[in-house]
Structure formats: structure tokens, C-alpha cells
C-alpha positions as CSV (number, residue, x, y, z in Angstrom):
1,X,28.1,-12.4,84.9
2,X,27.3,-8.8,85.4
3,X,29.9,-7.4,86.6
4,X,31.0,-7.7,82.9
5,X,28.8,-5.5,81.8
6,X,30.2,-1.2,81.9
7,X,26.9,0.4,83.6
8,X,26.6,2.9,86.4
9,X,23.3,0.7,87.8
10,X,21.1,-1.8,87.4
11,X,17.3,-2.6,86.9
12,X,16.6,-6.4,87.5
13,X,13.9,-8.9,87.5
14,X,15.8,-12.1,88.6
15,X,14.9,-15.5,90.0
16,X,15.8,-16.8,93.3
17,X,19.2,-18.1,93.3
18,X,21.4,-14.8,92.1
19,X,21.7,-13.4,95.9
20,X,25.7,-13.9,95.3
21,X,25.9,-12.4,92.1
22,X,24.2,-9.4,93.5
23,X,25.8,-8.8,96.9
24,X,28.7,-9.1,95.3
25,X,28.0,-6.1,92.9
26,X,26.9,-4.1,96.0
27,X,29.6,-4.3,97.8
28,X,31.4,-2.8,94.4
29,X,28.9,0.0,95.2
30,X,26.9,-0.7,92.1
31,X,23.4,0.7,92.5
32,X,20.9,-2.2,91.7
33,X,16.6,-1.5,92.1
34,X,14.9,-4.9,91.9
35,X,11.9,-5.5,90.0
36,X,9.0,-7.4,91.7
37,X,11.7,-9.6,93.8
38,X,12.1,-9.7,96.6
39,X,15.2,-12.3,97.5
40,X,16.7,-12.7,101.0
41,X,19.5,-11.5,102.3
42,X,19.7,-8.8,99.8
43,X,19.2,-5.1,101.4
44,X,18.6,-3.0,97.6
45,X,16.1,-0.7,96.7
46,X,12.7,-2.8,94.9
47,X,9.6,-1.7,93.1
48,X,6.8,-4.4,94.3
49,X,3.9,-4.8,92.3
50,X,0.1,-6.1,94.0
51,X,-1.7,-8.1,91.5
């Protein structure tokens, strides 16, 4: 799904279930940065917000 899209990175906010989807853009060495997720297995940058 993404890897259709022509960007130099990514900023997501995704639900549980996309851990392929995005190891598989990091080992294309696509920078991602992860929006209050956190999902496991996935070693990215993340911005965590405390409500």
C-alpha cells in the first residue's frame, strides 16, 4: 500500500496490524516517525503523547 506512494519519509498514525507493511518499508530504507503508536516489533523513531 505505501510503498506506492513517491516520498522520501513518512509520518504515521496507524493501528495495530500494519507491522509488515512497515518493516517492509524499512528495510527499503524509508525513514518512517510514528505518531502516538507504538507497535511491536517495529524499531522506528515515535512521538508519544501523555494524556
Amino acid at each position: 500500500m505505501f510503498q506506492e506512494r513517491h516520498v522520501d519519509s513518512y509520518v504515521l498514525a496507524l493501528p495495530n496490524g500494519m507491522e509488515s507493511e512497515l518493516s517492509f518499508l524499512l528495510r527499503r530504507g524509508k525513514p518512517i516517525l510514528l505518531f502516538n503508536r507504538v507497535l511491536s516489533g517495529i524499531q522506528t523513531n515515535m512521538v508519544l503523547l501523555q494524556n
